[in-house]
Each structure stands twice: as structure tokens, then as C-alpha cells.
C-alpha positions as CSV (number, residue, x, y, z in Angstrom):
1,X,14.4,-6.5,-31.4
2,X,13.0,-10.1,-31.4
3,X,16.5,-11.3,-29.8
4,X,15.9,-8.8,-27.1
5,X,12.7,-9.8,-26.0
6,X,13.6,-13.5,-26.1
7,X,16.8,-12.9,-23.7
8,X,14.8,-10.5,-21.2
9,X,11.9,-13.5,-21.4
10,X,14.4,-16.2,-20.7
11,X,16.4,-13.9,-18.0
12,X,13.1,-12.9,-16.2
13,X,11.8,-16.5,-16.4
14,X,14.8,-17.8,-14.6
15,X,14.3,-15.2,-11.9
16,X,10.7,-15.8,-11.6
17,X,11.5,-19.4,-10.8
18,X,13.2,-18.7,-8.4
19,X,11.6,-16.7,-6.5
20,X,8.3,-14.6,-6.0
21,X,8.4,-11.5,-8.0
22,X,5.5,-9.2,-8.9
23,X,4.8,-7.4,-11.7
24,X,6.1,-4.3,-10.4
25,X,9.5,-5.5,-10.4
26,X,9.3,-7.4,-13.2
27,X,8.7,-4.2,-15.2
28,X,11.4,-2.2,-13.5
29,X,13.7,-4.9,-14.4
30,X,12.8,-5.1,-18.0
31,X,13.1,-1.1,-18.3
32,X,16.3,-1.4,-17.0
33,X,17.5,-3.7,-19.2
34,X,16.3,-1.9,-22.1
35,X,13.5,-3.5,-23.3
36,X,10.8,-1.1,-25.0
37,X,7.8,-0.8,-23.3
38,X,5.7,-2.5,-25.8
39,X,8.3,-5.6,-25.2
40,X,7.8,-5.3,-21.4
41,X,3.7,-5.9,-22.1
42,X,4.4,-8.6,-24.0
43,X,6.6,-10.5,-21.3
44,X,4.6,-9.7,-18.5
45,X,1.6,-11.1,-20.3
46,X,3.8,-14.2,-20.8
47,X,4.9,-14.7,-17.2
48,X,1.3,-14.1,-16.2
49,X,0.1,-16.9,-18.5
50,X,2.0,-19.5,-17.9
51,X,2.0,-18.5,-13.5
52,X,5.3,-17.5,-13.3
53,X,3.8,-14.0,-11.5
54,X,1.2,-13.9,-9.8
55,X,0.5,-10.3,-7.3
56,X,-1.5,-12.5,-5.0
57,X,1.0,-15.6,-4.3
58,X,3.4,-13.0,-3.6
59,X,1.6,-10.6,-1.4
60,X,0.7,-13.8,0.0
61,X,4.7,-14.8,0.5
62,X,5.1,-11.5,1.3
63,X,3.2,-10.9,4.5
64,X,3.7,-14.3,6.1
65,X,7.8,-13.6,5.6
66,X,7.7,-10.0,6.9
67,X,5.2,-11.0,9.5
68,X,6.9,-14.5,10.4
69,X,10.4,-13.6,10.1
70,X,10.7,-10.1,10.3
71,X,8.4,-9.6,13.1
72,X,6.5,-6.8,11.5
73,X,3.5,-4.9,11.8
74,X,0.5,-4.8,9.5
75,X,0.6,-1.6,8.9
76,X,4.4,-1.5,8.0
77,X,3.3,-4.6,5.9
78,X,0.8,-2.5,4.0
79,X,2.8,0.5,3.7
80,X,5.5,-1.9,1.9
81,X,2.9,-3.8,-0.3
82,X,1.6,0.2,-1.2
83,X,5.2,1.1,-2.2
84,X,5.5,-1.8,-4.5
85,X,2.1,-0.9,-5.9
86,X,0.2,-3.6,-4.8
87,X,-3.2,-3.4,-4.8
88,X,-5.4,-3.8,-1.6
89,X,-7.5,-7.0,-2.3
């Protein structure tokens, strides 16, 4: 069990290194991968910690990508942000 949750934290902490991921994700990740939800906590709490997520820097990333790149809207920038269960602060 121990072995798990140090392979999903390295795995995730790669990912979260390389790019901006929020918590979301990083749970959906972790349940697929297997890891029991009281392991998921525990990494999550560990990326938040040490900034390796952070909801804000990516909404953040997020909007000026979509809005930059993308050319959208802010409303289909907030519907997106609502999917991924942002929340609106």
C-alpha cells in the first residue's frame, strides 16, 4: 500500500512539473490508477504543500491560453473552468 502511494506521488509529481494541473484532475488520475481514496488525500495534500497544484495559477494559465490562443469567450471560459470544478473566485 505504501509502495503505491509513493509511485502515484512520484508519477503525479513529474506531471505536475510539467505542466499546470488542478486538483480535479489530479484526483481523477490517482482513481484511475488505483490509488484508495484515503491515498489520493494524502497526495493531494502533498502537491499542495510543496506548490506543485495550485487551482488559482492554473485557472490563471487557463484563461489567458483559451483566451490568447484559442480565441475564446468568457463565458465558454467559465463554462470550462465549471466543468472542471473550479471554483468562481
Amino acid at each position: 500500500m505504501e509502495k503505491d502511494y509513493q509511485k502515484a506521488r512520484e508519477k503525479i509529481t513529474r506531471l505536475c512539473s510539467r505542466r499546470e494541473i488542478c486538483s480535479n484532475e489530479v484526483l481523477a488520475k490517482l482513481a484511475a490508477w488505483g490509488l484508495s481514496s484515503d491515498g489520493q488525500e494524502k497526495v493531494l495534500t502533498f502537491l499542495i504543500e510543496n506548490n506543485f497544484v495550485n487551482d488559482r495559477r492554473y485557472t490563471f494559465a487557463f484563461v489567458r491560453h483559451h483566451h490568447r490562443l484559442k480565441k475564446w469567450g468568457k463565458h465558454k471560459i467559465r463554462h470550462s473552468l465549471v466543468q472542471k470544478k473550479i471554483p468562481e473566485t
